[in-house]
VOTI-954138 format. One line per field, with one value per residue: x, y, z of N, C-alpha, C, O, CB in turn. Coordinates in Angstrom, 1 decimal, m for minus. Glycine has a CB too. Layout:
N
n.east: [X | ...]
n.north: [Y | ...]
n.up: [Z | ...]
ca.east: [X | ...]
ca.north: [Y | ...]
ca.up: [Z | ...]
c.east: [X | ...]
c.north: [Y | ...]
c.up: [Z | ...]
o.east: [X | ...]
o.north: [Y | ...]
o.up: [Z | ...]
cb.east: [X | ...]
cb.north: [Y | ...]
cb.up: [Z | ...]
***
This chain:
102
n.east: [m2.5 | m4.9 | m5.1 | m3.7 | m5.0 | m7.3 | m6.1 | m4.7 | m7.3 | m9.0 | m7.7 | m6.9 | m9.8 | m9.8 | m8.7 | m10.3 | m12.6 | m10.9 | m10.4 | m12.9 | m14.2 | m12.6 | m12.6 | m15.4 | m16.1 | m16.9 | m15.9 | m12.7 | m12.8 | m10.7 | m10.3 | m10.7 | m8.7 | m5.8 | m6.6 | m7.7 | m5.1 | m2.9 | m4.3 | m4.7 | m2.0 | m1.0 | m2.9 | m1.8 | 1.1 | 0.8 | m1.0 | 0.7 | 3.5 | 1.9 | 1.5 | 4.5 | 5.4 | 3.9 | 4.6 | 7.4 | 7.1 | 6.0 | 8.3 | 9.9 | 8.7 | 8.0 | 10.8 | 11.7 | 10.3 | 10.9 | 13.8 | 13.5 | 12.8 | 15.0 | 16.4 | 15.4 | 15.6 | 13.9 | 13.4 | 14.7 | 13.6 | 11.5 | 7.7 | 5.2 | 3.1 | 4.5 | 6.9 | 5.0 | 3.6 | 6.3 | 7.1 | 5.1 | 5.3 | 7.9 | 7.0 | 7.5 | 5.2 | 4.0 | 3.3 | 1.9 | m1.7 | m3.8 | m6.3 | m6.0 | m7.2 | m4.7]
n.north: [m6.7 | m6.2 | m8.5 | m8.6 | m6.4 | m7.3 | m9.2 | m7.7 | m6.2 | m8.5 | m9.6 | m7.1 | m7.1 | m9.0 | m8.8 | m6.6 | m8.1 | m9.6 | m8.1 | m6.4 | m8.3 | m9.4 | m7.2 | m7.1 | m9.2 | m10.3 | m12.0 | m13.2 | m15.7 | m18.4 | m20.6 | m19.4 | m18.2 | m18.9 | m19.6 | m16.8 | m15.4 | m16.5 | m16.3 | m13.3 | m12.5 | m13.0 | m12.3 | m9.4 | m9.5 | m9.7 | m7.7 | m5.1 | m6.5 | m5.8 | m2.6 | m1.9 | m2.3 | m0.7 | 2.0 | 1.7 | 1.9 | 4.4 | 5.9 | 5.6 | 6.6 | 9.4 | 9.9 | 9.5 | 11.8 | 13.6 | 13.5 | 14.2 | 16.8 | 17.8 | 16.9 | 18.8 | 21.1 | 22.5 | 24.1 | 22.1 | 22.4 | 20.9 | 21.4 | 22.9 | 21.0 | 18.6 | 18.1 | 17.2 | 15.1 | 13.4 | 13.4 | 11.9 | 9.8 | 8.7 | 8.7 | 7.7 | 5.5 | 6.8 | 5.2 | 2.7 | 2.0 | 2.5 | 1.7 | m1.1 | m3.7 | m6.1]
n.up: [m15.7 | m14.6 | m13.1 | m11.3 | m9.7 | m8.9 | m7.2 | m5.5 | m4.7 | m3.5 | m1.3 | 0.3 | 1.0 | 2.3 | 5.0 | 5.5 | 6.3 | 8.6 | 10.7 | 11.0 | 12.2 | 14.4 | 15.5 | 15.7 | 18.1 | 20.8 | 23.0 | 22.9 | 20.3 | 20.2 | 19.0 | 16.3 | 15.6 | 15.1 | 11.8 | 11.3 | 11.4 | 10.0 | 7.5 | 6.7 | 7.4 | 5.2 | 3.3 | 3.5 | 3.1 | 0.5 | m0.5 | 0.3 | m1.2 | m3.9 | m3.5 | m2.7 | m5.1 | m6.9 | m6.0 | m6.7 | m9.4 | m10.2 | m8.6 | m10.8 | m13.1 | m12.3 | m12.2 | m15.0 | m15.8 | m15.1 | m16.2 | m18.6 | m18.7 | m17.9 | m20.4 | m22.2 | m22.4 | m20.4 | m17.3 | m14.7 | m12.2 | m9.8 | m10.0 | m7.5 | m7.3 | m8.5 | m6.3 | m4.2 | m5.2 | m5.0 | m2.6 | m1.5 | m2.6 | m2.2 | 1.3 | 4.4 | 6.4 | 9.0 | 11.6 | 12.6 | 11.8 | 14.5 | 14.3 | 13.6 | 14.6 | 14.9]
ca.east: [m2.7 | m5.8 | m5.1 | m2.9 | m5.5 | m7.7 | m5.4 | m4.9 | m8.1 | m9.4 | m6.4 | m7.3 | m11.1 | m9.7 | m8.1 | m11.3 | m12.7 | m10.3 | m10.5 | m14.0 | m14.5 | m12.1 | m13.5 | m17.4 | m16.1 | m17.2 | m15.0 | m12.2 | m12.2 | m9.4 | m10.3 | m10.5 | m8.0 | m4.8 | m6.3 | m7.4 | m4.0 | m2.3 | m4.7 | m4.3 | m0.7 | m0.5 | m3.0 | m1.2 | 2.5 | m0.1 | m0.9 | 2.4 | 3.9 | 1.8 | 2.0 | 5.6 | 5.4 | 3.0 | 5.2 | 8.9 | 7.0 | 5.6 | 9.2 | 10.4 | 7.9 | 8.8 | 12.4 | 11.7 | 9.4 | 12.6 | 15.1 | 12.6 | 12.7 | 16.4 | 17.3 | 14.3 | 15.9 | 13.1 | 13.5 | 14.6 | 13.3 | 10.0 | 6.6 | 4.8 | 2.5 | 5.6 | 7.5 | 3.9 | 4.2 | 7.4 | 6.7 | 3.8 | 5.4 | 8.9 | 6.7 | 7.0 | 4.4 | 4.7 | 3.3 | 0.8 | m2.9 | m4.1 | m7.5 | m6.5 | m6.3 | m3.7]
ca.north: [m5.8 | m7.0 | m9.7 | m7.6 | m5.3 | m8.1 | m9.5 | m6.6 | m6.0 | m9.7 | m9.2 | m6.1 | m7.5 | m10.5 | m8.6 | m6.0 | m8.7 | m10.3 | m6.9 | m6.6 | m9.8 | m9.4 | m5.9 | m7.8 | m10.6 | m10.0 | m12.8 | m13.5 | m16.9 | m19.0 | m21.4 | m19.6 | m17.2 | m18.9 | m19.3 | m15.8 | m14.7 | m16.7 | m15.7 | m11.7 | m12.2 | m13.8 | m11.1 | m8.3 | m9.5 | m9.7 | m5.9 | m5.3 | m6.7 | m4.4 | m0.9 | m2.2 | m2.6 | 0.7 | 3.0 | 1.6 | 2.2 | 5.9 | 6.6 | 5.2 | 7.3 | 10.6 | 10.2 | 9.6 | 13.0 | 14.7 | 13.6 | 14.6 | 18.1 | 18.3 | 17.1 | 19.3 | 22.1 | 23.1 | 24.0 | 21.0 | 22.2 | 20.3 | 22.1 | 22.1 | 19.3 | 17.4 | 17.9 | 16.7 | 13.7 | 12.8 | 13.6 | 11.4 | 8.4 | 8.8 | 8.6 | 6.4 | 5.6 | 7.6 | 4.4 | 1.7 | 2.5 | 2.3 | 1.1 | m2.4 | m4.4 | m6.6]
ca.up: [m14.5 | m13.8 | m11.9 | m10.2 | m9.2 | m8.4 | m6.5 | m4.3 | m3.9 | m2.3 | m0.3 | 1.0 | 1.7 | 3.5 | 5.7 | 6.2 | 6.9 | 9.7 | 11.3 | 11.9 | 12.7 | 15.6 | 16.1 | 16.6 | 19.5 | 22.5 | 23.8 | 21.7 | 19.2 | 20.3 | 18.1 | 15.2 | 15.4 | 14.3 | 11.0 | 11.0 | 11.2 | 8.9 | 6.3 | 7.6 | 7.2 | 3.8 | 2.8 | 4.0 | 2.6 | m0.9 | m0.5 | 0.3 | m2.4 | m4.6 | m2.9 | m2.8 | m6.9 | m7.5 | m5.7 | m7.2 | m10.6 | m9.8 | m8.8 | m12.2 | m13.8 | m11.8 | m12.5 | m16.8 | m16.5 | m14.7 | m17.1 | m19.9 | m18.9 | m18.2 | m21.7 | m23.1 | m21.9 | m19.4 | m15.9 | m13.7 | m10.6 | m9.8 | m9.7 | m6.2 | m8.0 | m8.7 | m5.2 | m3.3 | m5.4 | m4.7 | m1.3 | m1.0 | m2.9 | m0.7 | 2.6 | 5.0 | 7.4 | 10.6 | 12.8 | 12.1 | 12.4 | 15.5 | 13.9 | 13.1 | 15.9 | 14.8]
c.east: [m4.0 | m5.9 | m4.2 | m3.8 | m6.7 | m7.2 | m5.4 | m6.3 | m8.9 | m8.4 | m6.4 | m8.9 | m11.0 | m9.0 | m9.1 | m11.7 | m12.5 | m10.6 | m11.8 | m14.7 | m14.1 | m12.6 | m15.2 | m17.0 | m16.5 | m15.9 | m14.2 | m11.9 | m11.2 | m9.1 | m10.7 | m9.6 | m6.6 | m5.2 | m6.7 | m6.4 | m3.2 | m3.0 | m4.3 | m2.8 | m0.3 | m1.2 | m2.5 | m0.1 | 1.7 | 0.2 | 0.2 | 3.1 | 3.3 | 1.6 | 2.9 | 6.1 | 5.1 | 4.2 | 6.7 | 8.5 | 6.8 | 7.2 | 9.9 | 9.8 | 8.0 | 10.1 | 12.0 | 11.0 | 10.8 | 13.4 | 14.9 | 12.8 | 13.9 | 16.5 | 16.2 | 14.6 | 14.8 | 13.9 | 13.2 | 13.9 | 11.7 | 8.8 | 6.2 | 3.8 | 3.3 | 6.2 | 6.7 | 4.2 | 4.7 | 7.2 | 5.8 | 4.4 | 6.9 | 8.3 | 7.0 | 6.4 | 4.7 | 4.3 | 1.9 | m0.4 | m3.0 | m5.7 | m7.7 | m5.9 | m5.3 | m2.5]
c.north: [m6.1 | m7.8 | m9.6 | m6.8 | m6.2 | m8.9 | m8.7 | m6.6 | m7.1 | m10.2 | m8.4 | m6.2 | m8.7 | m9.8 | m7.5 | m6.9 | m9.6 | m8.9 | m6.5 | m7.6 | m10.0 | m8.3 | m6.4 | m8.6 | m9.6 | m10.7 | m13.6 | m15.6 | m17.7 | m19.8 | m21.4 | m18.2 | m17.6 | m18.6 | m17.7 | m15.3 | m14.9 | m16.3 | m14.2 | m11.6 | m12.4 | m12.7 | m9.6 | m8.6 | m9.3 | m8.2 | m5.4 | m5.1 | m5.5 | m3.3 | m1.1 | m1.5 | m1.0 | 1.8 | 3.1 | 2.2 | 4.1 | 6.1 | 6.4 | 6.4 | 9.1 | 10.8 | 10.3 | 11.1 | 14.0 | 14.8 | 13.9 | 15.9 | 18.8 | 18.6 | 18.2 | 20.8 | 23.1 | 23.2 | 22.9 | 20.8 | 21.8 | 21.5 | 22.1 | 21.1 | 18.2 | 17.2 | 17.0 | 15.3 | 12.8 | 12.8 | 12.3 | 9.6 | 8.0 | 8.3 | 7.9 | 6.3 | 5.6 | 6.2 | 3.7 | 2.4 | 1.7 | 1.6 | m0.1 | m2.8 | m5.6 | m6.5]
c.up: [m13.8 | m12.7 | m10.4 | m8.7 | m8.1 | m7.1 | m5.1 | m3.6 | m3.0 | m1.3 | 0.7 | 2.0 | 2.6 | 4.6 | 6.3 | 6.7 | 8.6 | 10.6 | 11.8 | 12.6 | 14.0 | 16.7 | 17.2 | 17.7 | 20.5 | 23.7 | 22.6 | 21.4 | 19.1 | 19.3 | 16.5 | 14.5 | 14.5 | 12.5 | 9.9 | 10.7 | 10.1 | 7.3 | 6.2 | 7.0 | 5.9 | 3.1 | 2.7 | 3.2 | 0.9 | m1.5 | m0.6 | m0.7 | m3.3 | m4.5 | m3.0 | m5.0 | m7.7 | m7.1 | m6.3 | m9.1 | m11.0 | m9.9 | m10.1 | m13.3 | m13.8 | m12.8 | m14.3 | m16.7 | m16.2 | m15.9 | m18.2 | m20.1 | m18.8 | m19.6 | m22.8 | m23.2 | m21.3 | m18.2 | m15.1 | m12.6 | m10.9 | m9.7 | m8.1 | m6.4 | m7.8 | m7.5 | m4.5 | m3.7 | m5.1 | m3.3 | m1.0 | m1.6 | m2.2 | 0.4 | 3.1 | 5.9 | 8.7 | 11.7 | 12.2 | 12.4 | 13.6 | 15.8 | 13.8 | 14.1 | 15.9 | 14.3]
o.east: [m4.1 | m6.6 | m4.0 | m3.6 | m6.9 | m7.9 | m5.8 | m6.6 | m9.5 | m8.6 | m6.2 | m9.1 | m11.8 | m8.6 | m8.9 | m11.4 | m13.3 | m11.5 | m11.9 | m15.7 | m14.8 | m12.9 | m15.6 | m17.9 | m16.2 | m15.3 | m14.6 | m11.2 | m10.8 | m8.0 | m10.8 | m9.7 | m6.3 | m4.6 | m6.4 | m6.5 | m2.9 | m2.4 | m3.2 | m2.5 | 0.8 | m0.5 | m3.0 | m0.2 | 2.4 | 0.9 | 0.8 | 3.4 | 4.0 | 1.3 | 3.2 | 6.8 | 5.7 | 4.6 | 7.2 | 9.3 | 7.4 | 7.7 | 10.6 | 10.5 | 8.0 | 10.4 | 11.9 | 11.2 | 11.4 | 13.7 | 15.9 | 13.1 | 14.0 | 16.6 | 16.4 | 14.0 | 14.8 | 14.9 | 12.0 | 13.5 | 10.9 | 9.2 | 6.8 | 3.7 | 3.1 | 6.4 | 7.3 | 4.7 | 4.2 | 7.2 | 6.1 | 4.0 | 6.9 | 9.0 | 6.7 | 6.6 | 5.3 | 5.0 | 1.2 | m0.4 | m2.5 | m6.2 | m8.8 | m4.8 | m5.0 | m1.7]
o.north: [m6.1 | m7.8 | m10.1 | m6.6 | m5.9 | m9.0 | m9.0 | m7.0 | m6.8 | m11.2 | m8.7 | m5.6 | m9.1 | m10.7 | m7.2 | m6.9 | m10.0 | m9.2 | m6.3 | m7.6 | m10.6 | m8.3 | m6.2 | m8.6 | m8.4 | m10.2 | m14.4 | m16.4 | m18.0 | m19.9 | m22.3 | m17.6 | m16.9 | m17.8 | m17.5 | m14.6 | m14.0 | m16.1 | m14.1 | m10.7 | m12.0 | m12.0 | m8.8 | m7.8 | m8.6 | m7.7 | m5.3 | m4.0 | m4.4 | m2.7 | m0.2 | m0.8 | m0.5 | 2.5 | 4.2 | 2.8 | 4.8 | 6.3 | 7.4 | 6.9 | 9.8 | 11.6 | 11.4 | 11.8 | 14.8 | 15.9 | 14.0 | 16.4 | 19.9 | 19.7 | 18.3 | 21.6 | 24.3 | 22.5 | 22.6 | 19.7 | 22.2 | 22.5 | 21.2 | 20.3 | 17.2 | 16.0 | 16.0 | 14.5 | 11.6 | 11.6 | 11.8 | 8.6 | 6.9 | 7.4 | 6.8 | 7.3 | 4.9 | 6.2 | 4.2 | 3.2 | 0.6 | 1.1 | m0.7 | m2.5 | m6.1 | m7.4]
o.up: [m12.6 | m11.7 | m9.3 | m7.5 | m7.0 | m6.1 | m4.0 | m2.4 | m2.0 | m0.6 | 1.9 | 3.0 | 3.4 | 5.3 | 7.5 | 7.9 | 9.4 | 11.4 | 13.0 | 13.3 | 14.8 | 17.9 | 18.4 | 18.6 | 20.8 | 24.7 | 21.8 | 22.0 | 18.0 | 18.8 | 15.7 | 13.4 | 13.5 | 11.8 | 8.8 | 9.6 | 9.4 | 6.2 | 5.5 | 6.2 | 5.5 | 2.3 | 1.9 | 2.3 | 0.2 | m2.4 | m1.7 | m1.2 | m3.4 | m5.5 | m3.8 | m5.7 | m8.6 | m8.0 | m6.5 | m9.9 | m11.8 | m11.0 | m10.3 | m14.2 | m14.7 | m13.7 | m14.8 | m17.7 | m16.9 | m16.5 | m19.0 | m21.2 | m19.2 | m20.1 | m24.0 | m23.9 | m21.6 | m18.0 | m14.8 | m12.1 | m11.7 | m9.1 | m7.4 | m5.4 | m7.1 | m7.4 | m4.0 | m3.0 | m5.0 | m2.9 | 0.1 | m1.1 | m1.7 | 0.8 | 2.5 | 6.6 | 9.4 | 12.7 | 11.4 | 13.4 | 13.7 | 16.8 | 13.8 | 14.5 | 17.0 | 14.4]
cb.east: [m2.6 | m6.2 | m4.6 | m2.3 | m6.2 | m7.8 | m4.4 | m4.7 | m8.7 | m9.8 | m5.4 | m7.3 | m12.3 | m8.6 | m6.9 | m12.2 | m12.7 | m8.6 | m10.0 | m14.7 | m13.8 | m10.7 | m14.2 | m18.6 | m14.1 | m19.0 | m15.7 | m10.7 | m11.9 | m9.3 | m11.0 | m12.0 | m7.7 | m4.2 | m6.6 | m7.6 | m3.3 | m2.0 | m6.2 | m4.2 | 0.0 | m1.0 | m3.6 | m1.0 | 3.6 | m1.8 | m1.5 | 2.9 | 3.5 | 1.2 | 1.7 | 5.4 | 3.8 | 1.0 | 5.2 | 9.6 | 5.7 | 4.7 | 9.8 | 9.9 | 6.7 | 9.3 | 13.9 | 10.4 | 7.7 | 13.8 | 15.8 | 11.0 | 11.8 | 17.4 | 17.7 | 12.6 | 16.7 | 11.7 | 13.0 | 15.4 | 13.5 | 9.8 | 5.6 | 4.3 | 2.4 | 6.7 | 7.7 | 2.3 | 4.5 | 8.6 | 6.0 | 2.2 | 5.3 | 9.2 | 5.9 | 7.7 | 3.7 | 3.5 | 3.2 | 0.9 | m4.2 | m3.9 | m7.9 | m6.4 | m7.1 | m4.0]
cb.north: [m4.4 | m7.4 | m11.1 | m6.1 | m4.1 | m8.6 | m9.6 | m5.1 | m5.3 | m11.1 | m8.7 | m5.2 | m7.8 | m12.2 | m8.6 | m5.4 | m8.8 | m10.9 | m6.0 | m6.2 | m10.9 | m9.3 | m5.0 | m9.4 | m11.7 | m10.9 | m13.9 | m12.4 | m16.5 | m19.6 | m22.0 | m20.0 | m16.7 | m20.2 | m20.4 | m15.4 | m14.9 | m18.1 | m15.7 | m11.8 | m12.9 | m15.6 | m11.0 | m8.2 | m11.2 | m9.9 | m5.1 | m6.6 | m8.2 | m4.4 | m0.2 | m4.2 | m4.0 | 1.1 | 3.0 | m0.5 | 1.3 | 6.4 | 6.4 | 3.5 | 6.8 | 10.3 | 8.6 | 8.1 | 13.6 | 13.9 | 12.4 | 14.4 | 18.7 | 17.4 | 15.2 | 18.9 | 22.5 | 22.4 | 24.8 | 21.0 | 23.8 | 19.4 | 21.5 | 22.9 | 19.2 | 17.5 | 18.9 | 17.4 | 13.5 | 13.3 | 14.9 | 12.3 | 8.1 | 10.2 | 8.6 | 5.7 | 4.8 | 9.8 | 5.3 | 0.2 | 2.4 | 3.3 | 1.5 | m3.1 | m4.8 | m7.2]
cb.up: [m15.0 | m14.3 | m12.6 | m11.2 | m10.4 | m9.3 | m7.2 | m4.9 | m4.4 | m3.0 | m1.0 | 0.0 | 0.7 | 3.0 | 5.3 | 5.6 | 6.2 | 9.4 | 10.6 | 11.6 | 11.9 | 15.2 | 14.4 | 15.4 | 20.1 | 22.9 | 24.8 | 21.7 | 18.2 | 21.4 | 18.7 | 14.7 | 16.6 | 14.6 | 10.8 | 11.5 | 12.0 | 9.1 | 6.2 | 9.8 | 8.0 | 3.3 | 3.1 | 5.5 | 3.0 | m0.5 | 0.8 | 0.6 | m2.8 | m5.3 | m1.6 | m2.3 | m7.6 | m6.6 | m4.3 | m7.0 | m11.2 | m8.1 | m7.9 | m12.7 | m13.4 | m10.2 | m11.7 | m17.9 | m15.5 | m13.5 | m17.2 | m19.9 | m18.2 | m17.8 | m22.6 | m22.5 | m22.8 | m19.2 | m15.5 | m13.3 | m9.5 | m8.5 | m10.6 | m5.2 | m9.7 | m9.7 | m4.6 | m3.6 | m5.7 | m5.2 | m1.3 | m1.9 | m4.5 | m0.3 | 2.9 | 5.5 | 7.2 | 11.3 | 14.5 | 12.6 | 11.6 | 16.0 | 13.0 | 11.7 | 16.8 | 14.5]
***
């Protein structure tokens, strides 16, 4: 998992990076934008990928606490802890930031 996390995160800094970088021009970089992007983009599908990974496992993890307390004979219904959760790993993002300019 490490290299997971790792992963993510020089993924995530290449792509702070590209972003203020584009942010600082005054006059934009023609010449060194493509390979901005294609880094940007390969970083991004990176991240991706594992927020992709983290959230399919959460829900995996949810659902085993659920089916724990069915067969445990507790009350099914979620807590408002546990709804928020689900809530929050359900989401989908209402519209891209408006912060990154690409």
């Amino acid at each position: 998992m490490t290299n997971e996390q790792g992963s993510f995160k020089a993924s995530f800094k290449v792509l702070q990076e590209a972003a203020q970088c584009l942010r600082a021009q005054e006059e934009p970089d023609i010449d060194n934008l493509l390979s901005t992007v294609v880094a940007s983009v390969k970083a991004y599908q990176d991240c991706n990928a594992r927020v992709n990974a983290v959230e399919q496992a959460l829900k995996e993890a949810f659902a085993k606490v659920d089916e724990g307390a069915a067969a445990g004979g507790k009350d099914a219904s979620r807590s408002a802890g546990d709804a928020k959760r689900a809530a929050a790993v359900n989401k989908e993002p209402d519209s891209p930031s408006d912060d990154i300019p690409f």
